[in-house]
mmCIF file of the N, C-alpha and C atoms, coordinates in Angstrom:
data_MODEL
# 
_entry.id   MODEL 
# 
loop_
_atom_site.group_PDB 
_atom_site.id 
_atom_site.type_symbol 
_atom_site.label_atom_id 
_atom_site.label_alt_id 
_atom_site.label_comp_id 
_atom_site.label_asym_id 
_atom_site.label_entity_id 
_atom_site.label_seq_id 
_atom_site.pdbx_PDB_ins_code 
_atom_site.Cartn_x 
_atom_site.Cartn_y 
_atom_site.Cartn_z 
_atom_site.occupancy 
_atom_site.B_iso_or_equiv 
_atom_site.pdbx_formal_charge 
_atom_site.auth_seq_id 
_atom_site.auth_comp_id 
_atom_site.auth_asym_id 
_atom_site.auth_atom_id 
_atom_site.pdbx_PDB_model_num 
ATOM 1   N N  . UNK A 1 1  ? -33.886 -50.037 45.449 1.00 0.00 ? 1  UNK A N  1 
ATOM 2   C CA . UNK A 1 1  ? -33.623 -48.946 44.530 1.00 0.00 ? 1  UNK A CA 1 
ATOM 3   C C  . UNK A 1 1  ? -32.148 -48.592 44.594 1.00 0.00 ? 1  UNK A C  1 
ATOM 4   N N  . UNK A 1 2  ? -31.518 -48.652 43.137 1.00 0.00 ? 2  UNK A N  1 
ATOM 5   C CA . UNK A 1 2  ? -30.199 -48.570 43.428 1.00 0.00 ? 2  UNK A CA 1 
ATOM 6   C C  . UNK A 1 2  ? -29.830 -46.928 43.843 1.00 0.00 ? 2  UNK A C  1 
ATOM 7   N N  . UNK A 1 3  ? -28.931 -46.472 44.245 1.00 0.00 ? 3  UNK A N  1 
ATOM 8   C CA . UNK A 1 3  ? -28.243 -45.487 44.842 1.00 0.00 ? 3  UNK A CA 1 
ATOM 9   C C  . UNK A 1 3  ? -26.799 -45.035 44.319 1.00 0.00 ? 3  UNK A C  1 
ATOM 10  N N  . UNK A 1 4  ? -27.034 -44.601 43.213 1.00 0.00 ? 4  UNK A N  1 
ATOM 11  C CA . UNK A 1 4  ? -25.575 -44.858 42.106 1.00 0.00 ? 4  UNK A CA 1 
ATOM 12  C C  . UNK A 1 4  ? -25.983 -43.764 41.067 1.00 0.00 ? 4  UNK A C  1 
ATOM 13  N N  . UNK A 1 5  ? -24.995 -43.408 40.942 1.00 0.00 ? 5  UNK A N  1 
ATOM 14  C CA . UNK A 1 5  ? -25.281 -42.089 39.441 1.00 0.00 ? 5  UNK A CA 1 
ATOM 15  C C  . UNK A 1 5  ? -25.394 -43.446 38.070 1.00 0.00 ? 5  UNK A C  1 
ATOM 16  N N  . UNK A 1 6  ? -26.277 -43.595 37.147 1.00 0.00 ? 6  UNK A N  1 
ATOM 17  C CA . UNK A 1 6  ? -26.278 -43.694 35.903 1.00 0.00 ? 6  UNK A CA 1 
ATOM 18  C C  . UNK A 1 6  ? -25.211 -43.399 35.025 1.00 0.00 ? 6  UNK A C  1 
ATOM 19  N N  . UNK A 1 7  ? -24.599 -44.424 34.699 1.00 0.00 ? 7  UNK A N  1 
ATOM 20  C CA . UNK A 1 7  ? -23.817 -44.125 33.159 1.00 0.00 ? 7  UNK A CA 1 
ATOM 21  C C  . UNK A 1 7  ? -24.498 -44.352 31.942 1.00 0.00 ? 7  UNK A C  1 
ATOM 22  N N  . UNK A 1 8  ? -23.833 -43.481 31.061 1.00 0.00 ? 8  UNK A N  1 
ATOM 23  C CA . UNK A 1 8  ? -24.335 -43.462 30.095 1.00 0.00 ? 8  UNK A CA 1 
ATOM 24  C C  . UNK A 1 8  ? -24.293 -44.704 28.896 1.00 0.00 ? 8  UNK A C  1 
ATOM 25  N N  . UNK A 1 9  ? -22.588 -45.293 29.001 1.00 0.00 ? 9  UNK A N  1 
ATOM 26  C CA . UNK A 1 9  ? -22.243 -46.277 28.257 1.00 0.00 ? 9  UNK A CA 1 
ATOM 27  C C  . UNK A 1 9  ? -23.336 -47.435 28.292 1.00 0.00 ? 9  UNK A C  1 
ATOM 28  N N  . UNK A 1 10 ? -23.240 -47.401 30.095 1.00 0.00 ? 10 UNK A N  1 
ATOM 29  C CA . UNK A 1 10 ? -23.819 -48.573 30.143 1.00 0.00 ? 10 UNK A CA 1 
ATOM 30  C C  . UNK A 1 10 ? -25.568 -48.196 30.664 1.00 0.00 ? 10 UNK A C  1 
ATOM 31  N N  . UNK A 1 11 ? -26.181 -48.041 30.329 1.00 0.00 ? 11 UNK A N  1 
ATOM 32  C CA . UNK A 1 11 ? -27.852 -47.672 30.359 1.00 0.00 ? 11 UNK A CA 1 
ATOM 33  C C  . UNK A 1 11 ? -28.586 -48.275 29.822 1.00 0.00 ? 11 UNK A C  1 
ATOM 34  N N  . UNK A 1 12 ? -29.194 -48.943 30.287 1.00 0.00 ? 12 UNK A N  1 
ATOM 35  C CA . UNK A 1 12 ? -30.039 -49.733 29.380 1.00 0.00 ? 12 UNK A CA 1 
ATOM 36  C C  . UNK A 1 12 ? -32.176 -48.739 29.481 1.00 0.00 ? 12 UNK A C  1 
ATOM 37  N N  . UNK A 1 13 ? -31.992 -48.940 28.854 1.00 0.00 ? 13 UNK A N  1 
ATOM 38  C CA . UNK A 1 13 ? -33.119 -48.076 28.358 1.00 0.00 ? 13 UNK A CA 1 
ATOM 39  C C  . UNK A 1 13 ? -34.643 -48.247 28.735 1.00 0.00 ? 13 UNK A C  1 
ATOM 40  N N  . UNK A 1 14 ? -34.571 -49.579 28.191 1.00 0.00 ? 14 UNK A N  1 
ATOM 41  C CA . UNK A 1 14 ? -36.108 -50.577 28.829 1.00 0.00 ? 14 UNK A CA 1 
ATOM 42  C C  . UNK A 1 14 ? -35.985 -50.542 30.532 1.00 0.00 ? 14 UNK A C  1 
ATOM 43  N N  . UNK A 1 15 ? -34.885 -51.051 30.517 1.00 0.00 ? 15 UNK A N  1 
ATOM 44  C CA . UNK A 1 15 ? -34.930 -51.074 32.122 1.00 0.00 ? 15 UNK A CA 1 
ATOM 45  C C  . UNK A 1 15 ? -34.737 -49.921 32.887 1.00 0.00 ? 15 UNK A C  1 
ATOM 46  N N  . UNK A 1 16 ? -34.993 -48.609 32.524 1.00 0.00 ? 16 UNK A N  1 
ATOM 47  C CA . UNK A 1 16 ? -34.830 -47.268 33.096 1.00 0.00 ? 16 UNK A CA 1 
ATOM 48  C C  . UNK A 1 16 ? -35.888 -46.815 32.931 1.00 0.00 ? 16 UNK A C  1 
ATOM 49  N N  . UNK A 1 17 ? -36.545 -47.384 31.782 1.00 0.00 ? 17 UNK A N  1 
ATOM 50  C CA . UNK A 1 17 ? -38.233 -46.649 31.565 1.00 0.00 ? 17 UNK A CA 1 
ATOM 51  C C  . UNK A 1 17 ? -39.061 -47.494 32.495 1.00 0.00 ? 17 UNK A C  1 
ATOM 52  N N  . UNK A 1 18 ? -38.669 -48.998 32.576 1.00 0.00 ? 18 UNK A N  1 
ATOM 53  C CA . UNK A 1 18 ? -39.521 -49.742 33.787 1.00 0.00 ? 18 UNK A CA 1 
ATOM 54  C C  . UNK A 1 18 ? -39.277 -49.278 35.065 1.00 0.00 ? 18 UNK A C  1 
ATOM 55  N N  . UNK A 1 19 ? -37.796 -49.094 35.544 1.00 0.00 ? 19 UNK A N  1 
ATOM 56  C CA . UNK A 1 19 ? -38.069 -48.659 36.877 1.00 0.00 ? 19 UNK A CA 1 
ATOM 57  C C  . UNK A 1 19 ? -38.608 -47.306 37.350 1.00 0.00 ? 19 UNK A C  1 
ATOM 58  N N  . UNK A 1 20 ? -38.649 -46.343 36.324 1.00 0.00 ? 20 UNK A N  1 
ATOM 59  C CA . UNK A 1 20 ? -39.072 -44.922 36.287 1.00 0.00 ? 20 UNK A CA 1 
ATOM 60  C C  . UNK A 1 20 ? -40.874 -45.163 36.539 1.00 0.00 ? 20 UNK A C  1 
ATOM 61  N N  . UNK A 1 21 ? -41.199 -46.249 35.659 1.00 0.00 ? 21 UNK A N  1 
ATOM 62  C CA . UNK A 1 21 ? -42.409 -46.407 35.729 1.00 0.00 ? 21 UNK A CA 1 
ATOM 63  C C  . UNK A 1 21 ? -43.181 -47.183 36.973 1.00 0.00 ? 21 UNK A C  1 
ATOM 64  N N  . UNK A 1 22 ? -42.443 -47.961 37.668 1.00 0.00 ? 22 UNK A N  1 
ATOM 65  C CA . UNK A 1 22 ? -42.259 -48.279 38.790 1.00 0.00 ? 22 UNK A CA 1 
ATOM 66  C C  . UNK A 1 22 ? -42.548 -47.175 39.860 1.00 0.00 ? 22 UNK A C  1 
ATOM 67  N N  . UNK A 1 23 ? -41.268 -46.285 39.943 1.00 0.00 ? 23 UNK A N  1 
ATOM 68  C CA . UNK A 1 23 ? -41.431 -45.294 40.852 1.00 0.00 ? 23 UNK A CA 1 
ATOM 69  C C  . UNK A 1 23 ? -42.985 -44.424 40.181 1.00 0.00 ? 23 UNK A C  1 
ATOM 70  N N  . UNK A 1 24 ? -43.164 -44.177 39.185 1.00 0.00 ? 24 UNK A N  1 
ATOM 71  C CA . UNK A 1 24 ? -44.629 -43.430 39.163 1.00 0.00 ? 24 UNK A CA 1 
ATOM 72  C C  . UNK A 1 24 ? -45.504 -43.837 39.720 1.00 0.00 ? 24 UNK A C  1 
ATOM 73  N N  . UNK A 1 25 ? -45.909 -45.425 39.358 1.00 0.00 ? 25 UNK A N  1 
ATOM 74  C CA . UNK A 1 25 ? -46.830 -46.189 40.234 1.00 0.00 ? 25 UNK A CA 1 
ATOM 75  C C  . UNK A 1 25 ? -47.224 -45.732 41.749 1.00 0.00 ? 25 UNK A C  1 
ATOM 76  N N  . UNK A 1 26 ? -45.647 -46.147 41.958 1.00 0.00 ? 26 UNK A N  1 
ATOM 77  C CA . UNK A 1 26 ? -45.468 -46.162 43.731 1.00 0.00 ? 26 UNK A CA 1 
ATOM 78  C C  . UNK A 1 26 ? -45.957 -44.212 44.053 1.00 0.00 ? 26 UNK A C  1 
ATOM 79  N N  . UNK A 1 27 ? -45.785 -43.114 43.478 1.00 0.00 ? 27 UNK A N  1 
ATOM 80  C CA . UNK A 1 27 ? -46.273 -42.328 43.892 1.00 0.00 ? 27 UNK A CA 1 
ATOM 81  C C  . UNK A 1 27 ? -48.079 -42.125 43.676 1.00 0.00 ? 27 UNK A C  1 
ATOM 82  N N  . UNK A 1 28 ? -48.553 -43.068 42.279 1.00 0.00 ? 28 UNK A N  1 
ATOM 83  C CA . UNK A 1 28 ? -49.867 -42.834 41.919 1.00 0.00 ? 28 UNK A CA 1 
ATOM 84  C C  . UNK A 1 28 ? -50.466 -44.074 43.070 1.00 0.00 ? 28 UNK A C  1 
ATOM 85  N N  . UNK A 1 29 ? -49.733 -44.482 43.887 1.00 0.00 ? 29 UNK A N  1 
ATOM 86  C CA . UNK A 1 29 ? -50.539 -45.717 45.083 1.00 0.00 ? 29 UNK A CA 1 
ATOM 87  C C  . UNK A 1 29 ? -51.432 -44.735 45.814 1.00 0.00 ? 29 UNK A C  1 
ATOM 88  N N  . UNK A 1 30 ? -50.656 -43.237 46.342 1.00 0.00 ? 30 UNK A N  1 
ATOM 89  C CA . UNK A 1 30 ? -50.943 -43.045 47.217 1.00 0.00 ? 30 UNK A CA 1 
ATOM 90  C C  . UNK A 1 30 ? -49.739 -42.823 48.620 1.00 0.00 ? 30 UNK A C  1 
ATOM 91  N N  . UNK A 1 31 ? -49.033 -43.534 48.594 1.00 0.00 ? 31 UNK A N  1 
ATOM 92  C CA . UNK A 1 31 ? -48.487 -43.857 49.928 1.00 0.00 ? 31 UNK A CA 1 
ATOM 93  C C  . UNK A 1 31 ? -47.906 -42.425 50.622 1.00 0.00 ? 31 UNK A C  1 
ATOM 94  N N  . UNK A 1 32 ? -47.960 -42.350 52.065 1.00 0.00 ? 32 UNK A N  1 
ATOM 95  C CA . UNK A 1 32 ? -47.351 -41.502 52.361 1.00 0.00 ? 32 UNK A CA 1 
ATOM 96  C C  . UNK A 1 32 ? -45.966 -41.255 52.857 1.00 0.00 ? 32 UNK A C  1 
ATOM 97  N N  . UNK A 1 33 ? -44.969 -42.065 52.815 1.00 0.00 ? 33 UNK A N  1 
ATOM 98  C CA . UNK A 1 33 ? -43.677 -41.747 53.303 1.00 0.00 ? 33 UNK A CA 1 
ATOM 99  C C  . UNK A 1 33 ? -43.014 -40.963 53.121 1.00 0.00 ? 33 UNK A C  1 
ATOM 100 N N  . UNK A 1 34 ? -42.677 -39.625 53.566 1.00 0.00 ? 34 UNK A N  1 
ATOM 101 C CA . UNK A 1 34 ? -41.952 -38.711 53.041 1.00 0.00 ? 34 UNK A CA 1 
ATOM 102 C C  . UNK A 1 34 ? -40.477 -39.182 52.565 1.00 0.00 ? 34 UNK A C  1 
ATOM 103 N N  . UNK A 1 35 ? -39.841 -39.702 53.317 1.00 0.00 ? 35 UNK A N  1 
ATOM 104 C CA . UNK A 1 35 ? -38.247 -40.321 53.057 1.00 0.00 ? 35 UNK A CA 1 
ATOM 105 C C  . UNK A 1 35 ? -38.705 -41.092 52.012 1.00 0.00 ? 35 UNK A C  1 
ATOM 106 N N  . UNK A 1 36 ? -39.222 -42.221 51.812 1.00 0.00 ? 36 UNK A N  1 
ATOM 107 C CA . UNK A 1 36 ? -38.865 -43.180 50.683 1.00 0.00 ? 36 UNK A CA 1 
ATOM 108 C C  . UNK A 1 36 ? -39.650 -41.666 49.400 1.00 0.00 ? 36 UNK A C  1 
ATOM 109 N N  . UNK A 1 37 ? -40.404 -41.077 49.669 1.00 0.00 ? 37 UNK A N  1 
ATOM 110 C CA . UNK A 1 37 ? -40.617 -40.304 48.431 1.00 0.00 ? 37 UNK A CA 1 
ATOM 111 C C  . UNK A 1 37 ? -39.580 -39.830 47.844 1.00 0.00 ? 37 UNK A C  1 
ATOM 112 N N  . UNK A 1 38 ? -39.085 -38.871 49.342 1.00 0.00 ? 38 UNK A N  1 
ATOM 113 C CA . UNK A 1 38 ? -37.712 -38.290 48.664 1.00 0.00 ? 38 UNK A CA 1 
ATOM 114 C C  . UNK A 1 38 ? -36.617 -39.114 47.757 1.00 0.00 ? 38 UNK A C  1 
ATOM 115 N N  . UNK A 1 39 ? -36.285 -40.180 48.238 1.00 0.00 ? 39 UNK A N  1 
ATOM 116 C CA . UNK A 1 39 ? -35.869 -41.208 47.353 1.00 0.00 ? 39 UNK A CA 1 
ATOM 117 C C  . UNK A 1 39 ? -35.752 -41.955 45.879 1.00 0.00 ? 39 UNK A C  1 
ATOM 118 N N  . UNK A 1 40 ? -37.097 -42.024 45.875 1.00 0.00 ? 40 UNK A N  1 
ATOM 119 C CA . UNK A 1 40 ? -37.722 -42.175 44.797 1.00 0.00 ? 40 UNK A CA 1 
ATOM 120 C C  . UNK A 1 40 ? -37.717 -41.148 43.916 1.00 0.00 ? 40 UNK A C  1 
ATOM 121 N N  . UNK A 1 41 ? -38.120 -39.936 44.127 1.00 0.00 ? 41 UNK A N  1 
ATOM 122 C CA . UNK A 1 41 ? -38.254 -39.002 43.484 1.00 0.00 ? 41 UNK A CA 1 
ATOM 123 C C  . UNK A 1 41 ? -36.668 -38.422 43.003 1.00 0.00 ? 41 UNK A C  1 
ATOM 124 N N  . UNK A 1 42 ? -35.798 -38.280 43.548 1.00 0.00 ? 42 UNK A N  1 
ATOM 125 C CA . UNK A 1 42 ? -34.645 -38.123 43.481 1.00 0.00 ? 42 UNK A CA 1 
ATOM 126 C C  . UNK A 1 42 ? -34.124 -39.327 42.005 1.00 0.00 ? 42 UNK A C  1 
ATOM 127 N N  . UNK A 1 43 ? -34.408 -40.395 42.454 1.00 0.00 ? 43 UNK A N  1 
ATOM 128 C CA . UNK A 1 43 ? -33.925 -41.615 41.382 1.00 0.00 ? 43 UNK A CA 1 
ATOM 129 C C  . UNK A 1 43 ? -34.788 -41.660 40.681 1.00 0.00 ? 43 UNK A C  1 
ATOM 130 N N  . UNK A 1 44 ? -35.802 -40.745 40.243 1.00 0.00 ? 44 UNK A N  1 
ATOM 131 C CA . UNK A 1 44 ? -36.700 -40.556 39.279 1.00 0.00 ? 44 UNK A CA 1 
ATOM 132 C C  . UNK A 1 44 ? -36.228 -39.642 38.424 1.00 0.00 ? 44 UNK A C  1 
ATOM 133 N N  . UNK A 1 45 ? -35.804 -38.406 38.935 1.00 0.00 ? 45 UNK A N  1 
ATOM 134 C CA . UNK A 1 45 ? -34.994 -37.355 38.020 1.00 0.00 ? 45 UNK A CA 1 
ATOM 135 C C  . UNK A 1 45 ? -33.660 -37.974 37.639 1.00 0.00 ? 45 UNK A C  1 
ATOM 136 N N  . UNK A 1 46 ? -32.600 -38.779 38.244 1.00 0.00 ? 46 UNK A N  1 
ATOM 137 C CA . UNK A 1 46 ? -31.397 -39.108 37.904 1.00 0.00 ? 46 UNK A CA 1 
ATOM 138 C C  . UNK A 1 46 ? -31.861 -40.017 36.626 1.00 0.00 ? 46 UNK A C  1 
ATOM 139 N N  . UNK A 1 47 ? -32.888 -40.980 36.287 1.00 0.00 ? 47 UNK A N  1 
ATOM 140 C CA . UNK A 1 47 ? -33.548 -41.448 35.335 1.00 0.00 ? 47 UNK A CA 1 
ATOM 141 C C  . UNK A 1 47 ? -33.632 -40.700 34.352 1.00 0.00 ? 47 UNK A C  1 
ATOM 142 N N  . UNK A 1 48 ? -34.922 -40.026 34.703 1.00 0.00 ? 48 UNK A N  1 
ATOM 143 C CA . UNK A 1 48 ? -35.173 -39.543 33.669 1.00 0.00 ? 48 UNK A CA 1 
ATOM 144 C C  . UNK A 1 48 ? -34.339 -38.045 33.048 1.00 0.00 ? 48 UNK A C  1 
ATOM 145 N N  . UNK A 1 49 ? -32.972 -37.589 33.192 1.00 0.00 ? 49 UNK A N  1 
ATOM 146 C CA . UNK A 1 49 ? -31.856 -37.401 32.761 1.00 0.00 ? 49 UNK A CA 1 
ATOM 147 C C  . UNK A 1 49 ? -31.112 -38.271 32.021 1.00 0.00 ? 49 UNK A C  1 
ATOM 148 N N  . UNK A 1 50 ? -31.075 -39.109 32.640 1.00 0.00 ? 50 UNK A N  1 
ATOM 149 C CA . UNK A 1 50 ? -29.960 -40.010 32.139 1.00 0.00 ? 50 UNK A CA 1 
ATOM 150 C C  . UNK A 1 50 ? -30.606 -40.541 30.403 1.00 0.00 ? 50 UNK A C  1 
ATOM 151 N N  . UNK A 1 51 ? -32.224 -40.917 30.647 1.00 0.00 ? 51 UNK A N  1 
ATOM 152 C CA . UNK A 1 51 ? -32.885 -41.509 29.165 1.00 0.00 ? 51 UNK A CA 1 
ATOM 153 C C  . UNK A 1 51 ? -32.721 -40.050 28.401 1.00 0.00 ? 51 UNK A C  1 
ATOM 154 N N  . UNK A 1 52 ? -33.081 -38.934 28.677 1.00 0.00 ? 52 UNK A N  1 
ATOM 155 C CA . UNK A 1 52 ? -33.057 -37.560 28.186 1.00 0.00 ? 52 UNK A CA 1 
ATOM 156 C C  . UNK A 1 52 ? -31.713 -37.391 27.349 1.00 0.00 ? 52 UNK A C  1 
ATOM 157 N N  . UNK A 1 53 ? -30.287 -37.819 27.793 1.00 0.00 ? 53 UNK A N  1 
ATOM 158 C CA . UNK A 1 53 ? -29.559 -37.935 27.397 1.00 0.00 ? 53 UNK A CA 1 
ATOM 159 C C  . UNK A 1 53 ? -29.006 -38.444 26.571 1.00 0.00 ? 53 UNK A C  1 
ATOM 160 N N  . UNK A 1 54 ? -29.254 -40.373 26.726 1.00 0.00 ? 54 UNK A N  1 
ATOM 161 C CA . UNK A 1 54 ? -29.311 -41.057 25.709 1.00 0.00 ? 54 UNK A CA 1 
ATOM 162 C C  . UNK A 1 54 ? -29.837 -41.201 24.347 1.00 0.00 ? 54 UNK A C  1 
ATOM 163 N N  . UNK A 1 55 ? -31.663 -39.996 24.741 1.00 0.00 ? 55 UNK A N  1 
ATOM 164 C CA . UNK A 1 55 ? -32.330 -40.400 23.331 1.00 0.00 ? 55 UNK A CA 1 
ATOM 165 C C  . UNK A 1 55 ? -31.544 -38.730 22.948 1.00 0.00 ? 55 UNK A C  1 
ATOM 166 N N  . UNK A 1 56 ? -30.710 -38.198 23.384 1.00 0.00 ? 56 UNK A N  1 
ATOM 167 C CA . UNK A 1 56 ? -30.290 -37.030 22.278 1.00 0.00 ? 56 UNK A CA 1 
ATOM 168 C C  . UNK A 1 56 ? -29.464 -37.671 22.046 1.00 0.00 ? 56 UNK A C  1 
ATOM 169 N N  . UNK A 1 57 ? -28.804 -38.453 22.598 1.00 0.00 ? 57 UNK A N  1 
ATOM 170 C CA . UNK A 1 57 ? -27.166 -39.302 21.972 1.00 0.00 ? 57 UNK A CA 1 
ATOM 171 C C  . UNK A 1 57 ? -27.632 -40.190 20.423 1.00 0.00 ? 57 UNK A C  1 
ATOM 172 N N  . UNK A 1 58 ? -28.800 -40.514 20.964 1.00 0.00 ? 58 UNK A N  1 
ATOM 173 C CA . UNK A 1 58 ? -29.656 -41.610 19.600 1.00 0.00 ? 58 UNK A CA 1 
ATOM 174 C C  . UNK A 1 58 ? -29.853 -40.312 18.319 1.00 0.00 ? 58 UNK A C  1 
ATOM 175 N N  . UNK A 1 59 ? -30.422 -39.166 18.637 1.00 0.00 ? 59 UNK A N  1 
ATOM 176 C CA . UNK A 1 59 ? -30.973 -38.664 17.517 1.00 0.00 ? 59 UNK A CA 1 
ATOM 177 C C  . UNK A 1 59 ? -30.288 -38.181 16.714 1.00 0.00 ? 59 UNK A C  1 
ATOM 178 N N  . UNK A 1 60 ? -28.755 -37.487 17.736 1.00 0.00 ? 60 UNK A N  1 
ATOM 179 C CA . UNK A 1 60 ? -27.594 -37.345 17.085 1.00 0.00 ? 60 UNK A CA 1 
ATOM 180 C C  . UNK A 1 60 ? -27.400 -38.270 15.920 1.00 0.00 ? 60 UNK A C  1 
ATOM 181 N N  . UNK A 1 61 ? -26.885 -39.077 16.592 1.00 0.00 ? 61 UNK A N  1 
ATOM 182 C CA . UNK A 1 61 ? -26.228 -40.593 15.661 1.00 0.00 ? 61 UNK A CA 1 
ATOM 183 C C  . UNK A 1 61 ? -27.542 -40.787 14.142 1.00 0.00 ? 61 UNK A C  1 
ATOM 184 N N  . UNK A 1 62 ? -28.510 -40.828 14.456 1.00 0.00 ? 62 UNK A N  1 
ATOM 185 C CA . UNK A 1 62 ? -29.297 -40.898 13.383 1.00 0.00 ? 62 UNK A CA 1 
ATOM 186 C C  . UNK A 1 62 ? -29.077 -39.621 12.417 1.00 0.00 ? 62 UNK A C  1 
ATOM 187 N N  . UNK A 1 63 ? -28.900 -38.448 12.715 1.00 0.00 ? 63 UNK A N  1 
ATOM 188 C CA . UNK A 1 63 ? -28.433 -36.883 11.761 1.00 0.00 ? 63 UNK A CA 1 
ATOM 189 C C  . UNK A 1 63 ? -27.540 -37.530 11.039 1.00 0.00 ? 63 UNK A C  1 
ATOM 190 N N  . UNK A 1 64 ? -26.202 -38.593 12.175 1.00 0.00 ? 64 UNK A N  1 
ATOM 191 C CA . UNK A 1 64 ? -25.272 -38.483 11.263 1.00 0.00 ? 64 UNK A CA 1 
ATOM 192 C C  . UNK A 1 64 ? -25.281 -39.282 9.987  1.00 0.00 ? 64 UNK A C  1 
ATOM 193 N N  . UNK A 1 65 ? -25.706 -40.229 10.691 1.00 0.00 ? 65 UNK A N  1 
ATOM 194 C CA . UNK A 1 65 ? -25.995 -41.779 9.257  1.00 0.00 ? 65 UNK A CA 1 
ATOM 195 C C  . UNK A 1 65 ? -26.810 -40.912 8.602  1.00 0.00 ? 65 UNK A C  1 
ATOM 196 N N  . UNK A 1 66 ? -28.049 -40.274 8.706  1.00 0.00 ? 66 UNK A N  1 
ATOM 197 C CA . UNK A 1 66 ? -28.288 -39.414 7.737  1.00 0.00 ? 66 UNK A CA 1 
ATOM 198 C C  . UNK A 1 66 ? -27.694 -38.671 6.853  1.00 0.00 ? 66 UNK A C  1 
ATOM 199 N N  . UNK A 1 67 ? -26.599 -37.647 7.040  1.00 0.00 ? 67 UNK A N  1 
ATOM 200 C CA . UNK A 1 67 ? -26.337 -36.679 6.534  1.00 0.00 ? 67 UNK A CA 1 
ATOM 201 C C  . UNK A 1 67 ? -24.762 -37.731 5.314  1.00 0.00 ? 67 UNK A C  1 
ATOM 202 N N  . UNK A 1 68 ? -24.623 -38.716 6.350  1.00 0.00 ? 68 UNK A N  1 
ATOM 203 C CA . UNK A 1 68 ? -23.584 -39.786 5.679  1.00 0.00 ? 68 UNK A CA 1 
ATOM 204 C C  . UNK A 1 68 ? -23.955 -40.317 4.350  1.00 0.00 ? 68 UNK A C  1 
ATOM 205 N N  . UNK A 1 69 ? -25.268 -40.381 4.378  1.00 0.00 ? 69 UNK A N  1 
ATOM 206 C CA . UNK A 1 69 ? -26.401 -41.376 3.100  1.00 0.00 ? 69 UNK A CA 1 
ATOM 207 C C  . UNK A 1 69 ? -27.063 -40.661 2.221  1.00 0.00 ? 69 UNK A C  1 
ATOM 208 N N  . UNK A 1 70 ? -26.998 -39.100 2.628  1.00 0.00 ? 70 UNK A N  1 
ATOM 209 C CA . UNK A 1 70 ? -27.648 -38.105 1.875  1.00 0.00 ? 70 UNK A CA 1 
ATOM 210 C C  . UNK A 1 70 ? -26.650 -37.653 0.821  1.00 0.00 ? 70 UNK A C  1 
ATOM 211 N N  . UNK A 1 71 ? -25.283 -37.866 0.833  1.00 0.00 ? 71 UNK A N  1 
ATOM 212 C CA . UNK A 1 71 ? -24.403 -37.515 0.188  1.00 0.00 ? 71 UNK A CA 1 
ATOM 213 C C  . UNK A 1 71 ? -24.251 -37.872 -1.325 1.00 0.00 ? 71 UNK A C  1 
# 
């Protein structure tokens, strides 16, 4: 599990929803490790921020080509 803040430029999307979905798994196993939870859970929120971000960056951009084509 990487250990790195998320950029935005570079984010790839599929692969942030797989590893997010990943870490859900790993908490719906069961397991008990408190440390790797904390972990996980931590790079679960930096995730799911980071997609939170991107799809407002997306919906933006779609207003605009909108409001560009509505003219």
């Amino acid at each position: 599990m990487p250990d790195k803040k998320l950029k935005q430029d570079k984010l790839n999307v599929t692969k942030a929803f797989l590893e997010l979905e990943e870490i859900t798994e790993w908490f719906e196993s069961g397991e008990a490790d408190l440390d790797a939870g904390l972990k996980k859970y931590e790079r679960a929120m930096e995730l799911a921020e980071a997609l939170r971000v991107r799809l407002e960056e997306a919906e933006n951009k779609i207003t605009e080509i909108q409001k560009k084509h509505s003219a």
